[in-house]
Every structure is written in structure tokens, then in C-alpha cells.
C-alpha positions as semicolon CSV with decimal commas, in nm:
position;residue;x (nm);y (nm);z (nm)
1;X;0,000;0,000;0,000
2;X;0,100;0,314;-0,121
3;X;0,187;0,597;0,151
4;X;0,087;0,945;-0,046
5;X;0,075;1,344;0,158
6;X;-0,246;1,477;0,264
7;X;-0,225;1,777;-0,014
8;X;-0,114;1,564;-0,279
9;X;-0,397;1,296;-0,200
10;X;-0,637;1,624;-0,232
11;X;-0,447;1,707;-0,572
12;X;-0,518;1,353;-0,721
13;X;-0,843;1,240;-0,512
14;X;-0,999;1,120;-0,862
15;X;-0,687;0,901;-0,927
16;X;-0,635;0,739;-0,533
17;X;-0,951;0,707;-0,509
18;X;-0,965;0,465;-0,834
19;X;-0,638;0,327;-0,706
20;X;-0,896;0,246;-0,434
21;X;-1,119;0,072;-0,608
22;X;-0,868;-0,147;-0,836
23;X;-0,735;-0,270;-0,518
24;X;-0,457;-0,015;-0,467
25;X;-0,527;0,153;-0,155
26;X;-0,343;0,406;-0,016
27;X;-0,193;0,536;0,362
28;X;-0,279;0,925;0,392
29;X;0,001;1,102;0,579
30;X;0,004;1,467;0,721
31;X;0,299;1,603;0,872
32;X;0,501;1,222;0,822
33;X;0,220;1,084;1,055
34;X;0,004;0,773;0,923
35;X;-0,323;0,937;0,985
36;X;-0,603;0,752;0,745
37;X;-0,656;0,463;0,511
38;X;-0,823;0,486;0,197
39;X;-0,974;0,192;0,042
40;X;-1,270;0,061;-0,183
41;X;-1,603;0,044;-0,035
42;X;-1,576;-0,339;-0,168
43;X;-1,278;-0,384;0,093
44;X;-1,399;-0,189;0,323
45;X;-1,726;-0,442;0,340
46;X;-1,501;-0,737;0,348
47;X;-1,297;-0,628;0,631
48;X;-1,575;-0,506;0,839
49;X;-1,811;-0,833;0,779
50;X;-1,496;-1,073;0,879
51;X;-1,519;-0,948;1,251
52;X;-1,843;-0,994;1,453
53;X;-1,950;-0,733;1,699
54;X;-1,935;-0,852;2,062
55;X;-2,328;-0,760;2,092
56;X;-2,390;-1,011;1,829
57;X;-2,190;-1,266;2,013
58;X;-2,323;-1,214;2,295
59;X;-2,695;-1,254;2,168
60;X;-2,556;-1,589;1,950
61;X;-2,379;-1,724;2,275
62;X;-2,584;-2,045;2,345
63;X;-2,592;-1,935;2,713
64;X;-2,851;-2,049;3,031
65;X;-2,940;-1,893;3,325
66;X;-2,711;-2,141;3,523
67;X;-2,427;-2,032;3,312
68;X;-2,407;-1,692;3,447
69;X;-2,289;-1,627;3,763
70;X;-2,475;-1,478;4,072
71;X;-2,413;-1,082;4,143
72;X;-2,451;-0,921;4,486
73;X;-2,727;-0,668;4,425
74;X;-2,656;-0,285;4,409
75;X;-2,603;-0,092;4,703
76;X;-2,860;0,236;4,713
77;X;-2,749;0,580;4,844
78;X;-2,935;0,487;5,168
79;X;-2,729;0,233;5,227
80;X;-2,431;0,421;5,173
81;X;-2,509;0,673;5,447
82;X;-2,585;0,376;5,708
């Protein structure tokens, strides 16, 4: 992957950004710092579809009550002041 300046990205955006899409992405720099990533939409769907979230594992997670453990309940303010 190509590193390429903030400005000069900005100069060419029609050309990275069809580097992009032919698989070509590019590492946007400002200042020497890595700061972004720009790749296709296509990728971009790929990448983000290969990881679940942890909600949705948590919601596939073949779990029963007995699985969990107990908690203590919450203390309330009025038992703080006691």
C-alpha cells in the first residue's frame, strides 16, 4: 500500500480514489504521521463483515441462566449513608 501526503492525496483524489477501487489503496500522511486509510467500499465491506461485533456474540452465545454467575445486588445511596 502506497503511503501518499495529505495535499497531494487532495491534488489527485480522482486518481487514489480509483487506485482504491482497483485494489490499490493508499496510507494518507500529514505532517510524516500515518493518519487515514483509503480503500474501496468493496474492501472496506469485506474487512468489516470478517469481525463480529461482541453484541452479536453475545446474543448468538448459546448461554442459560445457570451459566451466568450470581451478582450481589446494588447498594442504594441509603445504604451508603448507614
Amino acid at each position: 500500500m502506497k503511503e501518499i501526503q495529505l495535499k497531494d492525496a487532495k491534488a489527485q483524489l480522482s486518481s487514489v480514489v480509483d487506485d482504491a477501487v482497483n485494489g490499490n489503496g493508499a496510507i494518507i500522511t500529514r505532517h510524516g504521521k500515518r493518519d487515514a486509510v483509503l480503500i474501496s467500499f468493496e474492501e472496506f465491506q469485506r474487512l468489516t463483515k470478517q469481525l463480529p461485533t461482541f453484541g452479536w456474540l453475545l446474543s448468538q452465545a448459546p448461554l442459560e441462566d445457570a451459566d451466568l454467575p450470581t451478582r450481589k445486588s446494588a447498594r442504594t445511596l441509603d445504604e451508603d449513608a448507614v
